[in-house]
DOZA-678657 format. One line per 4 residues: number of its first residue (from 0); their letters; for each residue x negated, y, z of C-alpha. Coordinates in Angstrom, 2 decimals, padded with zeros to 5 digits. Each point is the difference from the previous one (the first is absolute). Layout:
N
NUM = a = X:Y:Z | ...
! end
This chain:
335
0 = xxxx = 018.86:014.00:-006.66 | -001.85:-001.04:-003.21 | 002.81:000.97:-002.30 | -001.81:001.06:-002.92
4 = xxxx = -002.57:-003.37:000.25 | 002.78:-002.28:000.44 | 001.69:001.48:-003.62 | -003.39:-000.70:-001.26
8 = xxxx = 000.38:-003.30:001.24 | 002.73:-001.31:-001.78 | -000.98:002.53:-002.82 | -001.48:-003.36:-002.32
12 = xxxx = 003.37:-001.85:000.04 | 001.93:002.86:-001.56 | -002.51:001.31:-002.63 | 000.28:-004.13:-000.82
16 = xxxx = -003.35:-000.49:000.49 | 000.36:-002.71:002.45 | 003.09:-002.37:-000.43 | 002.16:-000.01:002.75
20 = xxxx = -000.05:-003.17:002.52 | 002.52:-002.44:-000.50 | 003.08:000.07:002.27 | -001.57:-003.27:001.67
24 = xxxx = -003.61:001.59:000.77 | -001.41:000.59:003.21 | -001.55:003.26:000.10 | -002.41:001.24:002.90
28 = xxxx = 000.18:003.83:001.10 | -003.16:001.13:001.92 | 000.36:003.36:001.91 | 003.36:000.19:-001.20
32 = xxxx = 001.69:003.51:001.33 | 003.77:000.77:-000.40 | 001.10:002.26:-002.57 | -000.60:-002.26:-003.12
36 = xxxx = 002.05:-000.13:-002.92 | 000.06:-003.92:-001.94 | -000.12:000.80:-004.08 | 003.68:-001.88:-001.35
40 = xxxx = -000.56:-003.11:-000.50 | -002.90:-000.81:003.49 | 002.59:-002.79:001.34 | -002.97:-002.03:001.15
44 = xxxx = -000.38:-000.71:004.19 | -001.93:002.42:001.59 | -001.86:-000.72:003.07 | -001.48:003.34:001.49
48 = xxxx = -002.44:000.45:002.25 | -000.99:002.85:001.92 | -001.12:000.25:003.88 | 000.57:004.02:000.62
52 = xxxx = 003.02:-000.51:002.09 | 002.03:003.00:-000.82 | -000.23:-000.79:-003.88 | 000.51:-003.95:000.74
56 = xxxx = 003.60:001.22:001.75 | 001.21:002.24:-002.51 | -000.91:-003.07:-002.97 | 001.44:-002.26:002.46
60 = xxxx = 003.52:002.32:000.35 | 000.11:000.21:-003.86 | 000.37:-003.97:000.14 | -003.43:-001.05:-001.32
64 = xxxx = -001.65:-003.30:000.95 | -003.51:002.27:001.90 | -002.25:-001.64:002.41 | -003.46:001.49:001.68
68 = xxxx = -001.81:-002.42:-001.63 | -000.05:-001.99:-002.84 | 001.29:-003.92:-000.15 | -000.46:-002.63:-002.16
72 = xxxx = -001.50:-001.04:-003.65 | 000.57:-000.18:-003.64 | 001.77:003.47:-000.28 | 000.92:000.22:-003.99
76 = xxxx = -000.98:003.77:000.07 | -001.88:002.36:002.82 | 000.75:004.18:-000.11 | -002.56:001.81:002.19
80 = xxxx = 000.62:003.37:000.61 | -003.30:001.42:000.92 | -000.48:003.03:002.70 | -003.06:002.30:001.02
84 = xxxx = -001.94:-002.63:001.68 | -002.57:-001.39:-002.44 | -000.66:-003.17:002.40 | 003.47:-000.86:000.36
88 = xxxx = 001.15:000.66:-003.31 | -002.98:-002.82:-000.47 | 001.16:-002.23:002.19 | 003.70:000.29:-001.68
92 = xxxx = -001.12:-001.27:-003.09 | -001.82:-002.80:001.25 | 003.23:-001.45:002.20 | 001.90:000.18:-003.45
96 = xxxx = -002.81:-001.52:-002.10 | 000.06:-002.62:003.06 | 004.01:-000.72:000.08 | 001.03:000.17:-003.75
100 = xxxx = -000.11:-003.20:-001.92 | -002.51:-000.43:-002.76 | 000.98:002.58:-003.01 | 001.91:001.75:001.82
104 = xxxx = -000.31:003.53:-000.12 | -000.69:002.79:002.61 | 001.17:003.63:-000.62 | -001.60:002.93:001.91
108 = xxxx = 000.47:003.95:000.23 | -001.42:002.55:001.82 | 000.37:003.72:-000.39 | -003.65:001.71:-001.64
112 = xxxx = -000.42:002.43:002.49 | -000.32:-003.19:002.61 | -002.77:-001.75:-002.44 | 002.03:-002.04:-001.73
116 = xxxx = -002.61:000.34:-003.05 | -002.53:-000.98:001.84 | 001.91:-003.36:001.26 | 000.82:-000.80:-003.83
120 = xxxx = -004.10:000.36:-000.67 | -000.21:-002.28:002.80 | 002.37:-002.45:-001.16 | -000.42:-000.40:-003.07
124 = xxxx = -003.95:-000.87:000.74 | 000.83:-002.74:002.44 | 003.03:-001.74:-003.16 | 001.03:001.40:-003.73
128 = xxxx = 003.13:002.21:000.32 | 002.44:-000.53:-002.11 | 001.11:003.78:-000.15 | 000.23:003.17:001.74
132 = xxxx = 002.79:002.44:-000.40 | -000.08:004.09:001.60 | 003.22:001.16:001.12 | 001.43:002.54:002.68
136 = xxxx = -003.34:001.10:001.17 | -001.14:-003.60:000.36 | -001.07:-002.91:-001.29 | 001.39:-003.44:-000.30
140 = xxxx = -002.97:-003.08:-001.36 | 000.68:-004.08:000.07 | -001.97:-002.79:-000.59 | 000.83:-003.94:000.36
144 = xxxx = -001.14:-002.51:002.78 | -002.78:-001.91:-001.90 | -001.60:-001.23:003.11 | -000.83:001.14:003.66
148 = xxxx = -003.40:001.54:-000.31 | 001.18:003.49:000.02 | 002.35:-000.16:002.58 | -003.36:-001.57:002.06
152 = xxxx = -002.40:002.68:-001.29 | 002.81:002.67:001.12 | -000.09:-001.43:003.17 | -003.56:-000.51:000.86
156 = xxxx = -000.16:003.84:-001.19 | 002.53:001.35:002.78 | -000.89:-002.07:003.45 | 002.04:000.19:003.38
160 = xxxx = -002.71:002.73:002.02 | -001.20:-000.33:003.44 | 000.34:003.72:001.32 | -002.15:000.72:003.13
164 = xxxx = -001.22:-003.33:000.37 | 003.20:-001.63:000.91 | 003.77:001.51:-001.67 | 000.82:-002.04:-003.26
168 = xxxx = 001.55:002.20:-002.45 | 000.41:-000.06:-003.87 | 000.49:002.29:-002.76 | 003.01:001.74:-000.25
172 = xxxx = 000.65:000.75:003.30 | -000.43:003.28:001.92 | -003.71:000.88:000.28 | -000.45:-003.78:-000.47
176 = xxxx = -004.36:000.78:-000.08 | -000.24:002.06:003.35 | 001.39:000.86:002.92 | 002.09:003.10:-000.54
180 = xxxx = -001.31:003.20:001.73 | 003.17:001.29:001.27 | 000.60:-003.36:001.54 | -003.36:-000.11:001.32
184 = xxxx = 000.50:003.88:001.65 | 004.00:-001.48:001.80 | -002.26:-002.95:001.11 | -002.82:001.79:001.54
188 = xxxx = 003.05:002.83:001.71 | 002.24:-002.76:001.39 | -000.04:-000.47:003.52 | -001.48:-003.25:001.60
192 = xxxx = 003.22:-000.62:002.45 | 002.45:-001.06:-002.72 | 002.12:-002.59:001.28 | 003.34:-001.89:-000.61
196 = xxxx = 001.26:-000.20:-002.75 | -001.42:002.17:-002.92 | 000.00:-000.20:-003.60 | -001.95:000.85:-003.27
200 = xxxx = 002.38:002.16:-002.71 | -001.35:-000.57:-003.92 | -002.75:-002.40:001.58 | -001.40:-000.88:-003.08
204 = xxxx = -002.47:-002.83:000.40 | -000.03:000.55:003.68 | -003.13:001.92:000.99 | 001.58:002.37:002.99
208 = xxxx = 002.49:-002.80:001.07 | -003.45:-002.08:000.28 | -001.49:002.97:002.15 | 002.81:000.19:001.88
212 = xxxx = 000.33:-003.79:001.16 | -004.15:-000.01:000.84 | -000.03:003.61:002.35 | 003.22:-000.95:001.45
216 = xxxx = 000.32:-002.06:002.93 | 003.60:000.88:001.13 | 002.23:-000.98:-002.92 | 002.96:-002.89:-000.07
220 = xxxx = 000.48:000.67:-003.99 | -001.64:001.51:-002.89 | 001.83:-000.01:-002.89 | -000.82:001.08:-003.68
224 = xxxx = 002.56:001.38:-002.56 | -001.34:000.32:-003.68 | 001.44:000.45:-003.52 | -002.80:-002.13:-001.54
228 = xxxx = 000.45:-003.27:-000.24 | -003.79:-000.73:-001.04 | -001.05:002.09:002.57 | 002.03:-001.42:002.60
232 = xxxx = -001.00:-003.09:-000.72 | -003.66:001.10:000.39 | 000.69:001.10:003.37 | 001.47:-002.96:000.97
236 = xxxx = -004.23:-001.55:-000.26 | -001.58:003.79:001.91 | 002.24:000.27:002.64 | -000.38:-002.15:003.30
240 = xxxx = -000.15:000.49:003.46 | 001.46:-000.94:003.39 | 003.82:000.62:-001.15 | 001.07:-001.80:-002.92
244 = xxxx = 000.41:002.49:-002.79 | 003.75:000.43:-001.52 | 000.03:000.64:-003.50 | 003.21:001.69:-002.61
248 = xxxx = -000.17:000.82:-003.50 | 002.03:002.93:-000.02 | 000.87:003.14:-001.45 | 000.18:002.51:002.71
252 = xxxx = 002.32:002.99:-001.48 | 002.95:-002.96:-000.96 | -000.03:-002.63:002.47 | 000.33:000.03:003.68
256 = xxxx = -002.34:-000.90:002.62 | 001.70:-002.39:002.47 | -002.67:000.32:002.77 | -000.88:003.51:002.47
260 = xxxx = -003.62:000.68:000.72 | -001.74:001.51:002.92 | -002.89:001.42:-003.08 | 000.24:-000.06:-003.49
264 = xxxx = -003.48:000.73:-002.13 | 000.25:001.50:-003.37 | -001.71:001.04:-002.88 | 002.57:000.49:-002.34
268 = xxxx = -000.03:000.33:-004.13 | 000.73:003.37:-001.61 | 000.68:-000.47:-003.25 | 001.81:-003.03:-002.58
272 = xxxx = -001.94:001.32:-002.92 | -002.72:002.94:-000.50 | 001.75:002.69:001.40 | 000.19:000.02:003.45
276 = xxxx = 003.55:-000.63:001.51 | -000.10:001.35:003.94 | 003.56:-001.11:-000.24 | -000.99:-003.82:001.21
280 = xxxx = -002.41:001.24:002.88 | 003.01:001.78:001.20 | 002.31:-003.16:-000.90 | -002.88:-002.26:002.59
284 = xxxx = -000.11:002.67:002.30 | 004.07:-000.38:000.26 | -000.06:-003.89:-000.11 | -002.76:-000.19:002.67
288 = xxxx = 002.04:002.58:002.46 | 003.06:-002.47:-000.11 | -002.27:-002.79:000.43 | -001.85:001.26:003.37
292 = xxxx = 001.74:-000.39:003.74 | 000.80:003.11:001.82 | -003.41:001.61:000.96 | -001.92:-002.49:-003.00
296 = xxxx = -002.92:001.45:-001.59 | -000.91:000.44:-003.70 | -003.72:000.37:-001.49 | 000.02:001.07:-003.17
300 = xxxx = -002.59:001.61:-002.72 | 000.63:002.05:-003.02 | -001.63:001.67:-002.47 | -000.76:004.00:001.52
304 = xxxx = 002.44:001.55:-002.63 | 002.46:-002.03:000.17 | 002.92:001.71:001.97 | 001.41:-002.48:002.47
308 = xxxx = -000.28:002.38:003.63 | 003.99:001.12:-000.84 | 001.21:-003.53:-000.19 | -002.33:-001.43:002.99
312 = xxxx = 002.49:002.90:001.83 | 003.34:-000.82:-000.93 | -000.81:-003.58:000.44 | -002.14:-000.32:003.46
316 = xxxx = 000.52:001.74:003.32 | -003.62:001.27:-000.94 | -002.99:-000.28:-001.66 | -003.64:000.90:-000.16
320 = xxxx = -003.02:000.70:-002.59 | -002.42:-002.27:001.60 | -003.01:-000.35:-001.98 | -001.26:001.44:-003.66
324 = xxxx = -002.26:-000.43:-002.56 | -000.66:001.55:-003.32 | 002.56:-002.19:-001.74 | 001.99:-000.91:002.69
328 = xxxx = 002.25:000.76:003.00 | 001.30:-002.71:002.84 | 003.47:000.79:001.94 | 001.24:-001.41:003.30
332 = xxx = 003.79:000.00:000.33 | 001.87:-000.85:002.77 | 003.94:-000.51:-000.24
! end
């Protein structure tokens, strides 16, 4: 969790260099994550918004309006709490530039070892700031709405990509600019006679799910379970084929899968932060075991360090090294 950025945050409305919003105001919340703390006196509305499904439950248990994406116009005020990704960090401003009224003002933070510097430089070239303020390893910056040409030079800067010729993606999701290579080594290992009903674990914006549904002629279902709303979203446009696609925005390690699978495909994330967290591999690697039918198969690449072969065993009947490269390993499991 960003817990030092989102101090930084609200760090300009208790050094009272930004008034607080009136108990009436609207205020907007982009990439809002749980853990915040209003300064006495924030009584305005908050509407968050934030589409990683594991932080939109936990803001959504602490009783705040959240939704994936943002609604509606004339917000009084906009917070933006910025993360690593330059592009989407980009594309956060512009949304609040887009959906505050005219004055209004927009409020972003970011931590300095994510850039946050360098998205202040950025800024403040595109409209005047009105100040900047450092604080808890971070920095917080705001400017007013004078007009929507930023917001539309922010956007033309950070384009939805076509990867490969044919998966839309956009910045800010997981390798968002190419085709992952440890998803590309479990695509080239899995066998061609899946059938029935299989699924895609973490399937970001669908690329093995896709591979799946064209090299497979046997299946009745294949479904796709993601965190990312975004990226969900994107796969809902890359993945077609004979069997209409199911799609849930999940979070795998809380919430349970209602349907059993015959195959389950999975490249799954490692870390929440920088440092890696083998932890959730072996939280997927669970989760997918409960999910298969008696005798169901799991596919699944990890990084080669990464130690998941004691966990494959206490969850699956077996499992296999299958294939290898210098970064990577793929595992077959049966259960």
């Amino acid at each position: 969790m960003a817990a030092e950025p989102l101090k930084t945050l609200f760090y300009p409305f208790e050094a009272e260099a930004l008034p607080l919003p009136g108990k009436d105001a609207r205020v907007l919340f982009l990439g809002a994550e749980p853990g915040f703390r209003l300064p006495a006196g924030f009584d305005a509305a908050l509407h968050l918004v934030q589409g990683f499904r594991p932080h939109f439950r936990a803001l959504q248990a602490s009783g705040y309006d959240v939704a994936p994406r943002a609604e509606g116009q004339g917000y009084d005020m906009a917070l933006v709490l910025a993360g690593r990704h330059r592009g989407q960090n980009e594309l956060r401003i512009a949304e609040a530039i887009e959906r505050v009224a005219a004055g209004a003002p927009v409020v972003v933070a970011g931590s300095k070892d994510d850039g946050v510097d360098s998205l202040r430089k950025r800024i403040n070239a595109l409209t005047p700031l009105e100040g900047h303020l450092p604080k808890h390893h971070g920095v917080a910056f705001w400017f007013r709405r004078t007009g929507a040409e930023a917001a539309a030079t922010l956007r033309a800067g950070n384009p939805g990509l076509i990867v490969e010729g044919c998966f839309k993606t956009a910045p800010g999701m997981f390798s968002f600019d190419r085709v992952d290579a440890g998803s590309k080594l479990l695509a080239s290992s899995l066998p061609d006679d899946l059938k029935g009903n299989v699924a895609d674990f973490c399937a970001g914006w669908g690329y093995l799910a896709a591979e799946v549904a064209r090299r497979s002629r046997g299946l009745t279902a294949i479904d796709l379970h993601e965190a990312d709303f975004e990226a969900l979203e994107a796969a809902r446009l890359n993945v077609h084929g004979a069997v209409e696609p199911g799609f849930f925005w999940i979070d795998l390690l809380t919430e349970t899968v209602e349907r059993r699978y015959d195959a389950i495909v999975m490249n799954p994330p490692f870390h929440s932060g920088r440092a890696a967290e083998p932890g959730i591999g072996a939280g997927m690697i669970r989760a997918a075991s409960k999910a298969l039918k008696p005798g169901g198969r799991l596919f699944m690449v990890a990084n080669r360090q990464l130690p998941y072969e004691a966990v494959l065993a206490s969850a699956f009947a077996s499992h296999a090294e299958i294939a290898r490269d210098g970064m990577f390993k793929v595992f077959s499991a049966r259960r």
